[in-house]
C-alpha positions in Angstrom: 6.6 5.1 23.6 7.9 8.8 23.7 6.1 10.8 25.7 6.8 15.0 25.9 5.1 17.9 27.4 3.6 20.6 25.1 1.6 23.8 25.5 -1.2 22.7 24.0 -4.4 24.9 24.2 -7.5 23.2 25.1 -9.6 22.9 22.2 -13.3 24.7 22.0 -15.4 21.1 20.4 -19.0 22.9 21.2 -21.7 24.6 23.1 -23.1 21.5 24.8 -26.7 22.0 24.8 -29.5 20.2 27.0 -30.7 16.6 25.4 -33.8 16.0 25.1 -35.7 13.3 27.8 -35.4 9.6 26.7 -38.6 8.4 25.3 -41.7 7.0 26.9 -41.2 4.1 25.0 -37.4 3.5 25.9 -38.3 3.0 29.5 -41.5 0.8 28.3 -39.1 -1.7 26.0 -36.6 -1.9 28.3 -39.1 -3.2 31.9 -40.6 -5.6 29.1 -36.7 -6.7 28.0 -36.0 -7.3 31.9 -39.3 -8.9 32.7 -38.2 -11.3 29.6 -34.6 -11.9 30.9 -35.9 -13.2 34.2 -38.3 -15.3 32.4 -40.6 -15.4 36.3 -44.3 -14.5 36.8 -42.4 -10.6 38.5 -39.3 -8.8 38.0 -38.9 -6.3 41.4 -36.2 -4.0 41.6 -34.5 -2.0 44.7 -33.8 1.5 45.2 -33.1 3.8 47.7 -31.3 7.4 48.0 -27.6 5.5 46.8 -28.7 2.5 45.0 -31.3 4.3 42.3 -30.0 3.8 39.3 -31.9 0.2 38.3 -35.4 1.7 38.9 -33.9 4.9 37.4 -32.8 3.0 34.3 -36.0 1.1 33.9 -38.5 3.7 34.8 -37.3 7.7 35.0 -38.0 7.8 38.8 -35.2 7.7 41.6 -36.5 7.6 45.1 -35.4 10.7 47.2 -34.9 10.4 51.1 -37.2 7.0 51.0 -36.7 3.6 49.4 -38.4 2.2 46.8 -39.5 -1.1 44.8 -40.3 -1.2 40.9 -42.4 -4.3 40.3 -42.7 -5.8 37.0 -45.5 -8.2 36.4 -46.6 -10.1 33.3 -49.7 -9.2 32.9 -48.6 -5.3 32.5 -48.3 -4.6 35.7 -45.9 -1.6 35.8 -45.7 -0.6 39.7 -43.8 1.7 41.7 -44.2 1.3 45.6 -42.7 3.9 48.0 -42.9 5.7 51.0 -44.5 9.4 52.0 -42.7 11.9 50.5 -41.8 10.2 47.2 -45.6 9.1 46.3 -46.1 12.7 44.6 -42.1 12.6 43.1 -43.4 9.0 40.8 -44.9 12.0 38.4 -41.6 12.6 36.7 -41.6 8.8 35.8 -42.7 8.6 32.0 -43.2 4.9 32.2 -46.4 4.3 30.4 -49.3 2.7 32.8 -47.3 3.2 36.1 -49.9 2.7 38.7 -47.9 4.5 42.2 -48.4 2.5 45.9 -47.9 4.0 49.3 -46.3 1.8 51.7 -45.2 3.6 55.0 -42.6 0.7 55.8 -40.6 2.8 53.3 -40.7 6.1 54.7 -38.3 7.5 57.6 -39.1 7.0 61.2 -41.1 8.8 63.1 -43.5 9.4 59.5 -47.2 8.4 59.6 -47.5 4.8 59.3 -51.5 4.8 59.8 -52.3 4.6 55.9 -50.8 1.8 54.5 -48.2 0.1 57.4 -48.2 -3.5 56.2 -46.0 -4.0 52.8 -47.3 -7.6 52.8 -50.5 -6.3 52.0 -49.4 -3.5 49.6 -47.3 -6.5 47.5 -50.5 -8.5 47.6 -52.7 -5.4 46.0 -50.6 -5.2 43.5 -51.5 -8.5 42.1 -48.6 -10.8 43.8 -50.0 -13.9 44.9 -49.1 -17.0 46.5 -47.0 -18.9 44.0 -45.8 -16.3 41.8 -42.0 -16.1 41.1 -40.7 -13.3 41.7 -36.5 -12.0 40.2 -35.4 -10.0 42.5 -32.9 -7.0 41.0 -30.2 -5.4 43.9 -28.1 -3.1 43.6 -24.9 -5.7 43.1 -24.4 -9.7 43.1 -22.6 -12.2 45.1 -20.0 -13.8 42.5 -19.8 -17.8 42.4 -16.4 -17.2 44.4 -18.2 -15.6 47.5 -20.9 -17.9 48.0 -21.5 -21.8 48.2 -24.6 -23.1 46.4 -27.3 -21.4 43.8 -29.2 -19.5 46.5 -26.9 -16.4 47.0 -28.9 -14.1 48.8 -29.9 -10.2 47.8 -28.5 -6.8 48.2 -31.6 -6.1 49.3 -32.6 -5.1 52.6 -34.1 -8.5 54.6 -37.4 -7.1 55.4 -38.3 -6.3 51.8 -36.9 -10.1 50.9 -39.3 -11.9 53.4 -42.2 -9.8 52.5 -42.0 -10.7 48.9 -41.6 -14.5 49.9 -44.8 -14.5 52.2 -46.8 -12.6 49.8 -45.3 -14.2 47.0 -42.9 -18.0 46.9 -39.9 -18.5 45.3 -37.5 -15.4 45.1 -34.4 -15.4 43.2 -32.1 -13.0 42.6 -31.5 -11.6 39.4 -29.1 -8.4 39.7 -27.1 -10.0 36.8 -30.0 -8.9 34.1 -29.1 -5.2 34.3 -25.5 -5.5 35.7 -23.5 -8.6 34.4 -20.5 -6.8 32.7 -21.0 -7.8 29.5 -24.4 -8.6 28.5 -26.6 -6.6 31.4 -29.2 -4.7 29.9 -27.8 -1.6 32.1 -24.2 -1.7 30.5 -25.6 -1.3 27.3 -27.2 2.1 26.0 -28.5 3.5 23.1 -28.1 6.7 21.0 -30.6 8.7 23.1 -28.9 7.7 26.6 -25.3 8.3 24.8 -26.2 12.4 24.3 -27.9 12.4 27.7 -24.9 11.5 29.3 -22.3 13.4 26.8 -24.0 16.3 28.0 -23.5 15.4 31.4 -19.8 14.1 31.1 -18.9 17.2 29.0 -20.4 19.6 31.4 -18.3 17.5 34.5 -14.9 17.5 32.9 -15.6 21.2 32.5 -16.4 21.6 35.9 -13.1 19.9 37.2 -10.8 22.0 34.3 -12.1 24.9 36.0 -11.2 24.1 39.5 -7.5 22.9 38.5 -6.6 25.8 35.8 -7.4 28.7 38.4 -6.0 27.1 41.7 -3.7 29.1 43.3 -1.9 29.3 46.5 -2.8 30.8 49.4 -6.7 29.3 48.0 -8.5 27.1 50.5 -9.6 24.1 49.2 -13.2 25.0 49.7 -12.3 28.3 47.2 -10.8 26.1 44.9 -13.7 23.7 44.6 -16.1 26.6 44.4 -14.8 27.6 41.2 -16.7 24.0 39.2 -19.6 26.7 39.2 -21.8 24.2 40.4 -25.7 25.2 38.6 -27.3 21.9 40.8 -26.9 18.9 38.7 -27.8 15.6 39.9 -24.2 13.5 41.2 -23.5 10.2 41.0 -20.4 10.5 43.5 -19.7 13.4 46.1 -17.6 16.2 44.8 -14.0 16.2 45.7 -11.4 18.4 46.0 -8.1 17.7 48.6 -4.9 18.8 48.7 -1.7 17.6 51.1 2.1 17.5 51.3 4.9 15.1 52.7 5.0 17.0 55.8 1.3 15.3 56.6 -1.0 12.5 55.8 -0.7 13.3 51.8 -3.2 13.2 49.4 -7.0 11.3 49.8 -8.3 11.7 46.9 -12.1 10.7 48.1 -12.0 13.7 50.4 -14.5 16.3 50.3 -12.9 19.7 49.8 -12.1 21.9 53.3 -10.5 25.0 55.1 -7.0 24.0 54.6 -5.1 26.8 52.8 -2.8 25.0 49.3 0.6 25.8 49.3 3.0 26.1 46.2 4.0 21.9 45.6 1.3 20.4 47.7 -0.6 17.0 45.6 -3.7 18.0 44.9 -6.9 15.8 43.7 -10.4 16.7 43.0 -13.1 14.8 40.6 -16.8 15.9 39.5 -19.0 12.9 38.8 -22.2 13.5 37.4 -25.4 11.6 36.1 -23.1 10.1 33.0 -19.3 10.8 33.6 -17.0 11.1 36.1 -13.9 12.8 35.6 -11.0 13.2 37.9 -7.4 15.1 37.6 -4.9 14.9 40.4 -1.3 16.4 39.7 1.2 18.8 42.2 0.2 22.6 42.3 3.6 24.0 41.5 4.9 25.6 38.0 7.3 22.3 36.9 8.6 19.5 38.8 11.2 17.1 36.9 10.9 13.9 38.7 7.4 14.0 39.6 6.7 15.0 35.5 9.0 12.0 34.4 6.6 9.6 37.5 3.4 11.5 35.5 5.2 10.6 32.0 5.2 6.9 32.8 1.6 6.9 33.8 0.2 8.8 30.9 2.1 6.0 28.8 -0.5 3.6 30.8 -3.2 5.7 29.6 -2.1 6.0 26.0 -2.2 2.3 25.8 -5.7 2.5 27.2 -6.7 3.8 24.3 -4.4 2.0 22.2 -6.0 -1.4 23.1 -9.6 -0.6 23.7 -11.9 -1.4 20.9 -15.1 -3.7 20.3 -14.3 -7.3 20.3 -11.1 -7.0 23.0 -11.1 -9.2 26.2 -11.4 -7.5 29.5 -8.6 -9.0 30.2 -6.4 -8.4 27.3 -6.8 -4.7 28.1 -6.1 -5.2 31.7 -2.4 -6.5 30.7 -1.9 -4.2 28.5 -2.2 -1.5 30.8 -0.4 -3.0 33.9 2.3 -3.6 31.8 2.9 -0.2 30.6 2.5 0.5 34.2 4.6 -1.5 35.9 7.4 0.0 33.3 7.3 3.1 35.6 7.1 1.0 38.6 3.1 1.4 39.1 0.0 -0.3 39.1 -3.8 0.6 39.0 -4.7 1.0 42.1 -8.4 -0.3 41.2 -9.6 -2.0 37.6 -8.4 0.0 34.5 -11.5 0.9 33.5 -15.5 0.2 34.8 -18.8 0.6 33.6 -20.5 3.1 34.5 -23.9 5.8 34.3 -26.3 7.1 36.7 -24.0 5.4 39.3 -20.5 5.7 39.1 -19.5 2.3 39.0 -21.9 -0.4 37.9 -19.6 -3.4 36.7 -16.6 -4.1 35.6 -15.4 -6.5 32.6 -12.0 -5.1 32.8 -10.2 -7.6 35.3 -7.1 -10.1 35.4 -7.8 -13.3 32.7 -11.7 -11.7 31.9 -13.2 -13.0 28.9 -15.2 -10.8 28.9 -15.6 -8.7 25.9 -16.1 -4.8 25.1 -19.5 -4.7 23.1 -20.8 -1.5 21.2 -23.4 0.7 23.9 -20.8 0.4 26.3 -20.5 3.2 28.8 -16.8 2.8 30.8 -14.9 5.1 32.7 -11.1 5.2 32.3 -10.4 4.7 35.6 -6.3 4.2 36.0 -5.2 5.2 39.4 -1.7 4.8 39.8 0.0 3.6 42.9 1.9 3.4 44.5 2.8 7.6 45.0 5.3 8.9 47.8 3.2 10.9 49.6 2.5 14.7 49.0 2.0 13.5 45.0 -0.9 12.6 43.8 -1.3 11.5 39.8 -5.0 10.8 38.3 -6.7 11.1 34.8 -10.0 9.9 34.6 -12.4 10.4 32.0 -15.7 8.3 30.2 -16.1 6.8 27.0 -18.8 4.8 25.0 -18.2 1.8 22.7 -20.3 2.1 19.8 -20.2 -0.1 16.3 -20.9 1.3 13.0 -24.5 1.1 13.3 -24.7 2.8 16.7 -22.5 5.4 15.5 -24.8 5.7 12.5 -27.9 6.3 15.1 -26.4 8.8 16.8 -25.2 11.1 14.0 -28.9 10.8 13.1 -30.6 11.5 16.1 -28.2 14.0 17.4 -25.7 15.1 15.3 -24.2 18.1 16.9 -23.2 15.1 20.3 -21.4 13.2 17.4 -19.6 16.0 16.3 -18.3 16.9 19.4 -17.3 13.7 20.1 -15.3 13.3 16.4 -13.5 16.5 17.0 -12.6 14.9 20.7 -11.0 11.9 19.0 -9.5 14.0 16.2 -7.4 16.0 19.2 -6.6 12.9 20.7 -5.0 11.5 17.7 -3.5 14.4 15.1 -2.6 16.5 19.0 -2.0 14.0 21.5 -0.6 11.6 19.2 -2.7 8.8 20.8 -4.2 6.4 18.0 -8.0 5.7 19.3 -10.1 3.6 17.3 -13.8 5.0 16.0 -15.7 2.5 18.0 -14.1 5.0 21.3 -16.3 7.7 21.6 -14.8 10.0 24.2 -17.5 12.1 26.4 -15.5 14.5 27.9 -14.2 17.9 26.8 -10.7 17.2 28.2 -10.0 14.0 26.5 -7.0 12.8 28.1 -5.5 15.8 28.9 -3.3 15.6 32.1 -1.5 18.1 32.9 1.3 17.9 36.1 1.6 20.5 37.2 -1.7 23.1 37.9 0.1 25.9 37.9 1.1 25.3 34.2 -1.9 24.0 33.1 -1.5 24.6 29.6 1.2 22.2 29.4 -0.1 18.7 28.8 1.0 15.6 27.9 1.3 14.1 24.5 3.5 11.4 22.3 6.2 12.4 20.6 
């Protein structure tokens, strides 16, 4: 695989304009989808200010500053219990029938706890009784390798787990509805979700583009993040922008961006993850470098074959050895899985793992995620981008519901293949507006890499 580096100028695929909401019905079929999966009198599902993005996904409302539990019953019930400051934030929920419960356990300390202080007897208002079962939905799982037995417990806080046993009986944990790799109900979106997070992704990858085209030195890292023009959209990850030569410690790439001035060949990393995308370039800010651009050329050769591989149908782990192969030609490896599911959080699950049977299935949302390792340090090498998996018929769905997303997202595999030289198969839709564009060095940004 020949790889060369061309000015190529970054392609204009649209004006990316705001999606309309998801449906009130979306968020109605898909509690009543859950509620059917865990096949128990409740489904009850955790949040708090990290760990939203289950009750976000089954009801619109993310808990801000508080925790909060969505319960599912199956007579209806569609209830959101929280603490004082997010009773009045439930109204952006368009869940249909959402009845809203104060329970002060969940608010901060040092809030009024004189209105409702016992969760035990909110659970019980809400219609949980002695006997029901209850799923309980955290925000991860215990695989069958980490625990002994078929009780795993939670991640959940305790105090929330006992109080739906006393109210309740048996509690069992079912995470794995929403966030098993293949078949949770969270790693599978429709049309409407796919242009609510295009949007996002799109508007993220332009965000980091902007921070490494105009980086100069003599810029502080704080000036250089700056220029993202942030305009206050929701993350799912802290921005990050860090910069660092031999001389020191190198290059972090989860560091938030600070005073220290960038110097002509310092690594440099920074990465914008939004509601729907993260994307994430890391390269050496300096005009050309020969052997760190044939270390980068190697590495983009593991992210062609990304591509290459990645369809409907293929095994986790049939694109897992494709890649680390490719790698390990140029003496690398991923420094986490090749790839991740991902959303309103920025990693959810992953069916891309060594010997995973796993298989990509159309409404996929996954982040190509290669991180290559190991680097000497002052270098720094990253190009991370989302896609969505999508079948004829979800394809189909999305031209017809939004058809200006699945243009933009045609002309972004079009580039890829007729400029980039990278064959990616129609079931790839790529999200962001720099689709696979890495570029080595910042201070020549217009020279990116391609196969020859």
């Amino acid at each position: 695989m020949k790889v060369e580096l061309r000015s190529i100028g970054l392609p204009d695929f649209g004006a990316v304009a705001a999606p309309p909401p998801l449906p009130a019905a979306t968020y109605e079929a898909r509690c009543r989808a859950a509620l059917d999966a865990a096949g128990t009198d409740w489904l009850v599902a955790y949040a708090d200010r990290e760990h939203f993005a289950n009750v976000m996904f089954l009801s619109g409302f993310e808990p801000r500053f508080e925790e909060a539990l969505l319960l599912l019953g199956r007579s209806g019930e569609r209830v959101i219990v929280t603490g004082n400051e997010c009773v009045p934030y439930t109204a952006i929920s368009p869940l249909p029938g959402l009845d809203v419960r104060l329970s002060q356990t969940m608010s901060l300390m040092g809030q009024d706890r004189t209105q409702a202080p016992r969760l035990t007897q909110v659970l019980a208002d809400a219609g949980i009784a002695r006997g029901h079962s209850i799923a309980l939905v955290g925000w991860k799982y215990l695989e069958p390798e980490e625990w002994d037995g078929d009780d795993a417990p939670s991640f959940v806080p305790a105090a929330y787990v006992e109080a739906l046993r006393r109210v309740g009986g048996a509690v069992v944990d079912r995470t794995d509805i929403l966030l098993h790799p293949e078949h949770g109900q969270r790693s599978l979106i429709d049309a409407d979700q796919i242009a609510i997070f295009e949007a996002a992704a799109a508007r993220g990858s332009e965000m980091v583009w902007s921070i490494l085209s105009q980086v100069r030195p003599g810029d502080s890292e704080w000036e250089a993040a700056a220029r993202m023009r942030y305009r206050g959209e929701p993350f799912n990850v802290h921005a990050m922008m860090t910069t660092g030569d031999a001389a020191g410690a190198g290059v972090n790439g989860l560091c938030s961006p600070g005073p220290r001035r960038i110097a002509k060949g310092d690594g440099a990393s920074t990465a914008v993850g939004l509601w729907g995308g993260l994307t994430a370039r890391a390269g050496l800010v300096t005009d050309t470098d020969d052997r760190f651009e044939e270390q980068a050329a190697g590495y983009f050769r593991g992210l062609a074959r990304w591509y290459q591989v990645a369809d409907l149908a293929v095994e986790g782990g049939t694109l897992h050895a494709a890649v680390t192969e490719t790698l390990a030609d140029a003496g690398l490896r991923s420094l986490l899985n090749p790839g991740h599911l991902t959303g309103h959080e920025e990693w959810s699950n992953s069916p891309v793992r060594p010997g995973s049977r796993h298989r990509i299935r159309s409404g996929m949302h996954m982040q190509v995620d290669v991180i290559p390792v190991p680097m000497p340090t002052g270098w720094a090498l990253n190009c991370e981008d989302s896609v969505v998996f999508a079948d004829d018929a979800l394809r189909a769905d999305l031209r017809a519901r939004h058809p200006a997303v699945a243009d933009r997202i045609d002309a972004r595999r079009r580039f890829m293949r007729d400029v980039l030289g990278v064959a990616v198969a129609d079931a790839v839709l790529p999200l962001s507006s720099t689709p696979l564009c890495l570029p080595p060095c910042w201070l020549a940004s217009d020279r990116i890499f391609a196969l020859a």
